[in-house]
C-alpha positions, 0 to 999 in steps of 0.5 A: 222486737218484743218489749223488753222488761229489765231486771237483775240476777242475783246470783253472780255467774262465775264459770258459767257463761263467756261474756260478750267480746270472746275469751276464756274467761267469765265476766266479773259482773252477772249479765243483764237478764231480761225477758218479753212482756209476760202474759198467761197462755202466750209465748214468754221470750227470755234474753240472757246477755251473753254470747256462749255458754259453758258446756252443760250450762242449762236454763229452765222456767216454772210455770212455763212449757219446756224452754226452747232455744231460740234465734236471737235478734238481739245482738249479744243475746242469747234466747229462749222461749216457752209459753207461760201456763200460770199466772203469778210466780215464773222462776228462771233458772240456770244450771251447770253441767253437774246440777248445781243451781247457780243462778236464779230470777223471778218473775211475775206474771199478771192474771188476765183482763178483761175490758167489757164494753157495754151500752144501757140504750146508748149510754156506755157502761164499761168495766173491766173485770181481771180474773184469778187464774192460778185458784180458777184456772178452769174457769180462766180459760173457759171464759177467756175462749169466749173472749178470744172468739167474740162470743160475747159480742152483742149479747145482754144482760139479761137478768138484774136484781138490784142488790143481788147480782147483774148476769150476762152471757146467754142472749142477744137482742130481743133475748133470743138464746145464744148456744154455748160453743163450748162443753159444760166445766167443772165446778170450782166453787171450793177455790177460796175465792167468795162471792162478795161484791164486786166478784165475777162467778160463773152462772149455772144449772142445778147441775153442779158442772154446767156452767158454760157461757154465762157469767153474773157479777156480784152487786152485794156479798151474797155468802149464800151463793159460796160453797157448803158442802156436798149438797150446797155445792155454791158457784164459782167465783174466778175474777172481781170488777177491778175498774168501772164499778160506777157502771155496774151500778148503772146496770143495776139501777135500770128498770126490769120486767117480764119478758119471755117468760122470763123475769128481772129482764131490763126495760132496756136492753144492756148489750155488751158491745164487745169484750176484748182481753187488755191483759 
């Protein structure tokens, strides 16, 4: 069985449910409400600890697909599922069979992680970056595709400036190219998120809405890089380094040079070993 996180339903839920052990009658006390572990894009389990409900009696969730009524495996429980389509707030609500809102509960859904796992030569550099889903959620999905693939397995970082930004995401060993697997997003960049240090944005073109693969990490504020307007469009920004700045840093201290027609290339290769979503 799924995890499951307890917490408390304020609203006291007389006439709406039969409590566990049969009668007529509710229970003078709310039951327990409890749901799965909370995660964006998966499928959320919520538990109501009752055995029947009264006729009309129906519950629904923000921030989720249409809940479905599900087998329960608990004894005492009745259940319910759906898949969580944003971070943040989730409310879960009950109503009865004239509309009327008797019970209601929060809940909060963590935005995504990210654990990058990397290499300097063979010293390793590991970070984890959390993105901002509800005011990214392009980009969120877009970058988490390519986690969920493995795309980003064994690919470099292959552009560092010291006190500008480290980029990753389009090349492999011997900076031979990697082709996206996936179409060009939208731009982003009017989200409120800057691209202050420490911040995760998406790399592109001159064509505004041509990021796909390649992302870049923040080394110092670089306001320059934010939306202006029209004809300044920015970058956009969808996450920041929550764990691991030391080996940022370690990656924007190393050596760079030309190579392949290409400047800022490290002397030696940063290679992202593996990029797994934690959370």
């Amino acid at each position: 069985m799924k995890k499951i996180n307890s917490v408390l339903i304020f609203t006291f839920l007389s006439a709406l449910l039969v409590g566990c052990g049969g009668g007529a009658t509710s229970d003078p006390y709310p039951p327990s409400i409890q749901s799965s572990t909370l995660t964006y894009g998966t499928q959320a389990t919520f538990y109501v600890g009752v055995t029947t409900l009264n006729l009309g009696t129906t519950f629904s969730a923000t921030n989720c697909t249409t809940l479905q009524s599900t087998v329960s495996t608990v004894a005492n429980y009745i259940t319910y599922s759906c898949t969580v389509t944003s971070s943040g707030p989730l409310v879960f609500t009950g109503t009865d069979a004239n509309g009327k809102v008797i019970a209601t509960q929060g809940f909060t859904v963590p935005n995504p992680q990210v654990l990058i796992s990397a290499t300097i030569g063979t010293t390793p550099a590991n970070f984890v970056v959390e993105l901002d889903q509800p005011k990214a959620p392009i980009s969120t999905d877009n970058f988490l595709r390519y986690v969920k693939d493995g795309f980003y397995k064994n690919t470099l970082f292959h552009r560092v400036i010291p006190n500008f930004v480290i980029q990753a995401g389009g090349f492999t060993s011997g900076l031979a190219n990697k082709v996206p697997s996936y179409s060009a997003i939208a731009l982003e960049s009017q989200n409120g998120l800057k691209n202050i240090k420490g911040s995760l944005a998406m790399a592109r073109t001159s064509d505004p809405n041509s990021a796909t693969s390649q992302f870049y990490i923040n080394l110092k504020d670089n306001t320059n890089l934010d939306y202006i307007d029209a004809n300044n469009p920015g970058y956009t920004v969808f996450g920041s380094v929550i764990s691991g700045q030391s080996a940022v840093d370690s990656i924007a201290a190393v050596p760079t040079g030309a190579a392949s027609g290409m400047t800022d290339v490290p002397t030696t290769e940063v290679t992202i070993t593996n990029a797994i979503r934690i959370q």
